[in-house]
C-alpha positions as CSV (number, residue, x, y, z in Angstrom):
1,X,0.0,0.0,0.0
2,X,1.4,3.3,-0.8
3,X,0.9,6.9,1.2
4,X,-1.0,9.1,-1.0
5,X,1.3,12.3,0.7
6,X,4.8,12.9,1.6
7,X,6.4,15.6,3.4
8,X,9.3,17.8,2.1
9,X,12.1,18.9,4.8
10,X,12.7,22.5,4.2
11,X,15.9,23.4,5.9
12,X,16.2,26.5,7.6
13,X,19.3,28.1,8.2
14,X,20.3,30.5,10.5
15,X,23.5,32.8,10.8
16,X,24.9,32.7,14.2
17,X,26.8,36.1,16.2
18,X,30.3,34.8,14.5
19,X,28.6,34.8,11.2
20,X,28.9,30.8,10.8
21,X,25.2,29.1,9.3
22,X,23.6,27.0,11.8
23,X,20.7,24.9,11.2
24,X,17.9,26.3,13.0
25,X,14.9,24.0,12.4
26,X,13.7,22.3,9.9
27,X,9.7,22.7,8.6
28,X,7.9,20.3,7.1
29,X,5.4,20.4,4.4
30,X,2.8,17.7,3.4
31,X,1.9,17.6,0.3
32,X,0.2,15.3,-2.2
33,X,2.0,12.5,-4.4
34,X,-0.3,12.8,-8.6
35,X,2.2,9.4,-9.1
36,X,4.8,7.0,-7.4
37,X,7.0,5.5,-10.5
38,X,9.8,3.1,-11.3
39,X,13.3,3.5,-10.9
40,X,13.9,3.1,-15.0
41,X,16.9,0.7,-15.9
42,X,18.7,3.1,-17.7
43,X,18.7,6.3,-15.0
44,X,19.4,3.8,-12.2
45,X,23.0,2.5,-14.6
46,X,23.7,6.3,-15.2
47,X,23.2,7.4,-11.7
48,X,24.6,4.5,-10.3
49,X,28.2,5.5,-12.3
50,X,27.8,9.1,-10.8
51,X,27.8,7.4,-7.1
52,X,24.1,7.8,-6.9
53,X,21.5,5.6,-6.5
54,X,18.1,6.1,-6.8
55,X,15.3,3.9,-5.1
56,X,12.1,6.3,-5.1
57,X,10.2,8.4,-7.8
58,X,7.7,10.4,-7.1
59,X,5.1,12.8,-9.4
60,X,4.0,15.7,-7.5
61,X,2.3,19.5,-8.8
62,X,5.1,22.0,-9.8
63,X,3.2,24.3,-6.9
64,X,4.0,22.0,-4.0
65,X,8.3,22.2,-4.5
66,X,10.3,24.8,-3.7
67,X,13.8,23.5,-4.1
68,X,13.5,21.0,-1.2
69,X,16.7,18.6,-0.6
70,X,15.2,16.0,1.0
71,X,11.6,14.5,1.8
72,X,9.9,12.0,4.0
73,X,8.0,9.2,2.5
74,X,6.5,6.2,4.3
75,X,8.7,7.1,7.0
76,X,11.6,7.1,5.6
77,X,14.2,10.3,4.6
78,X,15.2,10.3,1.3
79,X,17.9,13.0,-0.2
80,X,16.2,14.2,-4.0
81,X,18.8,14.1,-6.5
82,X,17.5,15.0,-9.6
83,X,13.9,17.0,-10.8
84,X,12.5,16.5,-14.1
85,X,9.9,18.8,-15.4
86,X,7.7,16.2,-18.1
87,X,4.9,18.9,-17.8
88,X,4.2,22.7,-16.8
89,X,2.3,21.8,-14.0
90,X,3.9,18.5,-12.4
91,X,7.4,17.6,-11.5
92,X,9.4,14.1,-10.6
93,X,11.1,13.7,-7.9
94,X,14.1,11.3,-8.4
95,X,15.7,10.2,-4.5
96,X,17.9,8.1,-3.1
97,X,18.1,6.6,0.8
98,X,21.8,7.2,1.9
99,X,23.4,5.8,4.7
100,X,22.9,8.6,7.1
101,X,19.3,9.0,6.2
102,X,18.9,5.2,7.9
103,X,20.7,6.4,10.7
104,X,18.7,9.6,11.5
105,X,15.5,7.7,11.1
106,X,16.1,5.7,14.4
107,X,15.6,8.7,16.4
């Protein structure tokens, strides 16, 4: 069964009194999924010789995004690697589970 919503992490940043960026929270927005596709053969052999490797592919309305890194899905963080635009109005979102996203997820 699949989630009909994920949530987008939207980092915020802060600048601290020394004028080094610190994270200072992160917000998170739900939002609905149009689609949840297949890794295709070819993207997962091209991304896998860049050192990526994506697992998750998700169709969502161009509205929702606003340059988000990472997103929550089935409770799970995933980091997006790559957006392509196949219409005006919707977007993919191409993401990969990393190592460090398993180990935040245990808090």
């Amino acid at each position: 069964m699949h989630d009909v919503s994920c949530i987008l992490l939207n980092k915020k940043e802060q600048v601290d009194e020394i004028g080094v960026l610190k994270p200072s929270k992160i917000e998170e927005i739900e939002i609905p999924i149009i689609k949840i596709e297949s890794i295709y053969a070819n993207e997962f052999y091209e991304a896998n010789q860049a050192g990526y490797q994506p697992t998750l592919r998700l169709k969502i309305s161009a509205l929702n995004y606003n340059n988000e890194s990472e997103l929550r899905y089935q409770g799970i963080t995933y980091t997006i690697i790559r957006i392509d635009e196949t219409y005006p109005d919707e977007i993919t979102l191409i993401c990969e589970r990393k190592i460090k996203n398993v180990q935040s997820n245990k808090t």
